[in-house]
N, C-alpha and C positions, 0 to 999 in steps of 0.2 A: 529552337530547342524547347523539350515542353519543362515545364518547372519542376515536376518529376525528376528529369533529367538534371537541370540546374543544381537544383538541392542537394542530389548525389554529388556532383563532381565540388560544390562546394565544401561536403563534408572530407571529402576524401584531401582536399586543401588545407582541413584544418585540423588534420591527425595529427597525432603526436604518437613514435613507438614506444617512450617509454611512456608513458601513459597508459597507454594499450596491452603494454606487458603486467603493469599495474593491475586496470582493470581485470586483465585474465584473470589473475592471481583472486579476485574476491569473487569471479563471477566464474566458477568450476562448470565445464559443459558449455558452457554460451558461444556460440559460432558469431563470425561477421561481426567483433566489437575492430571500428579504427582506431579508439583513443582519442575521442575530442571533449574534453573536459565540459564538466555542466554547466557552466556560467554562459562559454560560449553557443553552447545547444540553445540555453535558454532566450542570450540575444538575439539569434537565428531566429526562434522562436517568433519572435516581436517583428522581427523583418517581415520575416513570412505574413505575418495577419495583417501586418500593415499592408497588405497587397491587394491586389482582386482578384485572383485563383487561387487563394488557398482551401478556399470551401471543395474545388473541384478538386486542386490535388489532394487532399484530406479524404472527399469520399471517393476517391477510386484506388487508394493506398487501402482503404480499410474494406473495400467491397473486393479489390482484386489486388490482394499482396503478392509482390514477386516473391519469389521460393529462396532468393539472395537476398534480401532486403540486410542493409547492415544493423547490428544494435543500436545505434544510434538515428540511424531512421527510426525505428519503431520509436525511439526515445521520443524525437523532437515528436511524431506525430500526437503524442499524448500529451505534450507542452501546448501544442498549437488546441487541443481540444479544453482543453484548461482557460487559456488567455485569450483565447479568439473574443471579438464581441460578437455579438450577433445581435442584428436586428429583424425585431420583431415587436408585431403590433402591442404585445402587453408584455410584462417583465414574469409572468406566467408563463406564455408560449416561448419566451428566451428562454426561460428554466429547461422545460421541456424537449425544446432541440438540442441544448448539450445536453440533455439525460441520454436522448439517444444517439450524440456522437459518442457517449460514455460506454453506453449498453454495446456497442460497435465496437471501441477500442479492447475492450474488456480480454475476450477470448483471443487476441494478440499478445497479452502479458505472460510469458514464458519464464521468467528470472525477476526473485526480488528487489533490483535494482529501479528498471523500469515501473513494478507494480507501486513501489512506495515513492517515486520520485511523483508519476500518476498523482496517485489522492495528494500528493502536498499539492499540489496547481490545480485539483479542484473546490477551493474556496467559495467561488459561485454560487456552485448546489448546495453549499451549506445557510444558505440565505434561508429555506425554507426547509427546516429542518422536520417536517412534517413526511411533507413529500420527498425527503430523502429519503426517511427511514425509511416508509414503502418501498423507493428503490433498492433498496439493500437489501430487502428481506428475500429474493430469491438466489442472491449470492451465498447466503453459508447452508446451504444446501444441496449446494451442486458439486456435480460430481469431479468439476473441473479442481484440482490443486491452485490455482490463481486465483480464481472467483472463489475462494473462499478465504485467502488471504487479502484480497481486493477488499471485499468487504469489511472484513476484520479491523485493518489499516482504518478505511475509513471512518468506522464507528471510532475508532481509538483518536482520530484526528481531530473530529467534530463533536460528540456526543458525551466525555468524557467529561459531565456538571454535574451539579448536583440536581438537576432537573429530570435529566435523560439516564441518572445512573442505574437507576434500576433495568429500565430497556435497554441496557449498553451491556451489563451481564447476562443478562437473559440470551443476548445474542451469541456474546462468546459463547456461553454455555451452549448452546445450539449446534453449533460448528465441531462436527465428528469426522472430517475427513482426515484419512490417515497418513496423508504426505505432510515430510518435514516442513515446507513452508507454510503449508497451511497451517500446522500446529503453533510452528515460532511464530506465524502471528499473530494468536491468540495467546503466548506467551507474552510476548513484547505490549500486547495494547492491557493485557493483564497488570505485569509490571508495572506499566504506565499509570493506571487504575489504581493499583496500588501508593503511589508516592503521593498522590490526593486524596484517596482515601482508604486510607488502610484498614483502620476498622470495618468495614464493609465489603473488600475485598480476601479481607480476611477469614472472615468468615465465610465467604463463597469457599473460598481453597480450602475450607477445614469441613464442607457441606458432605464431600465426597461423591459430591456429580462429576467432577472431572476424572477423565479417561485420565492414565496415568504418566504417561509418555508426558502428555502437556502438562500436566500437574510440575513435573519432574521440570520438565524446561521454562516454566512459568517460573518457579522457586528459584532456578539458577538465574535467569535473568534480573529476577528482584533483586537477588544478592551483585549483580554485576552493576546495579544502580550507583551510581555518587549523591544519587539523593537520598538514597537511605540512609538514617540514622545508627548512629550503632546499637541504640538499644534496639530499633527495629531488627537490627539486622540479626541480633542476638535470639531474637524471639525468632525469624524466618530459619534459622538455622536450629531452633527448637524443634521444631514443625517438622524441618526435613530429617532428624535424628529419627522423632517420631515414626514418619512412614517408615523411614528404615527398618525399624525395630530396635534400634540400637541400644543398649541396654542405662538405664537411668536419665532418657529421655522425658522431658515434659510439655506438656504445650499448654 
C-alpha cells in the first residue's frame, strides 16, 4: 500500500463525528473535514517524518492533489512541511528547501484554519528573519484570498518587535485584497500590534491609509482583546465613535 494510501485510511481511524460536526460549525463551506483533532494531526505529523517517504508522499500531494483530498490531509501536509528536518549541506540551503515546500503548500490553503495552524509550525524560517521578509513580500500582493492572509499571519507571528515594527505595518498596510480573510487577517495581526504597541499602532489607525472595511474589523478585534486595558479600551472606542460621526466624540 503506498503511504498515500496509509495515511488516508489512518486518518479516517481516527475521526471522531462530533468533532467533525464541531469543526463544520467554524469552518462554513469547507468540504472533506473527518474530525480528527489537532494534537493527534500533529503526532501523525511526527510519525510521518520519522519515516523515509515522507519527502515523496509530501511532494506528490502537493505537485498532484486528488480533487477528494480530506481537510485534514491538506492539514497534516503543512505540519509535516513545518517539522520535517531536512538535510542539507549548510543550514542555508535547509532554509531554502522549506521556503519552497512553503511556496508549494501556500496555494493549497483554502480556509483560515489550515492557513493559521500553517505559519504556527513554521518557526524554522523564522531563524532568518531577513530572508523571510523577502519571502513574504510577494504574498500581500496577490490576488489570491490566502496568500494574502498567509502572509499577514506570518508577519504577525514573527515580526511583531520592536526591531521589525516599522516593516511589519508597512506590510499590513500593503495588503488591499478585498476578501474577508484577507482583511481579518490584517485585522487580527493589527490587534495583535496593538497590545505591544499601542502608541504606534495607534497612530497607523488614526493615519487614514486603511481601507475601511479593515479599519472597521481591526477596531472590533482590538476591542475583543482581554488584553486591552480599559482605559485603552475607552480611548479605541473613542476612535470608533469618531469614524462614526457620532456626535460629541473625541479622539
Amino acid at each position: 500500500m503506498k503511504l498515500r494510501e496509509e495515511i488516508r485510511e489512518h486518518l479516517e481511524n481516527m475521526k471522531e463525528e462530533q468533532y467533525r460536526l464541531f469543526s463544520a460549525g467554524l469552518l462554513p463551506g469547507v468540504e472533506g473535514i473527518l474530525g480528527v483533532r489537532l494534537p493527534l494531526l500533529r503526532r501523525y505529523a511526527a510519525e510521518i517524518v520519522a519515516g523515509k517517504n515522507w519527502r515523496e508522499w509530501l511532494e506528490e500531494s502537493l505537485r498532484t492533489p486528488e480533487p477528494d483530498e480530506y481537510f485534514e490531509e491538506i492539514m497534516l501536509q503543512g505540519m509535516v512541511v513545518g517539522c520535517a528536518t531536512i538535510a542539507a549541506a549548510t543550514p542555508e540551503q535547509a532554509w531554502r528547501e522549506r521556503a519552497s515546500l512553503v511556496r508549494a503548500f501556500v496555494p493549497k490553503i483554502h480556509n483560515w484554519s489550515v492557513c493559521d495552524c500553517f505559519c504556527a509550525g513554521l518557526k524554522s524560517l523564522a531563524g532568518d528573519k531577513e530572508s523571510l521578509k523577502e519571502f513574504l513580500l510577494p504574498f500581500v500582493c496577490s490576488e489570491r484570498e490566502f496568500d494574502v492572509r498567509f502572509g499577514s499571519v506570518m508577519v504577525m507571528n514573527y515580526f511583531l518587535d520592536s526591531e521589525h515594527l516599522t516593516w511589519a505595518i508597512e506590510y499590513f498596510d500593503a495588503a488591499r485584497h478585498p476578501g474577508y480573510y484577507a482583511r481579518m487577517g490584517v485585522a487580527w495581526a493589527l490587534s495583535s500590534c496593538y497590545v505591544s504597541f499601542p502608541v504606534e499602532t495607534m497612530n497607523y489607525l488614526k493615519s487614514g491609509s486603511m481601507e475601511r472595511k479593515t479599519l472597521d474589523m481591526t477596531i472590533r478585534k482590538i476591542l475583543e482583546s482581554r488584553r486591552v486595558t480599559g482605559e485603552e479600551r475607552e480611548q479605541i472606542r473613542a476612535f470608533r465613535s469618531f469614524l462614526h460621526g457620532e456626535a460629541g466624540s473625541a479622539v
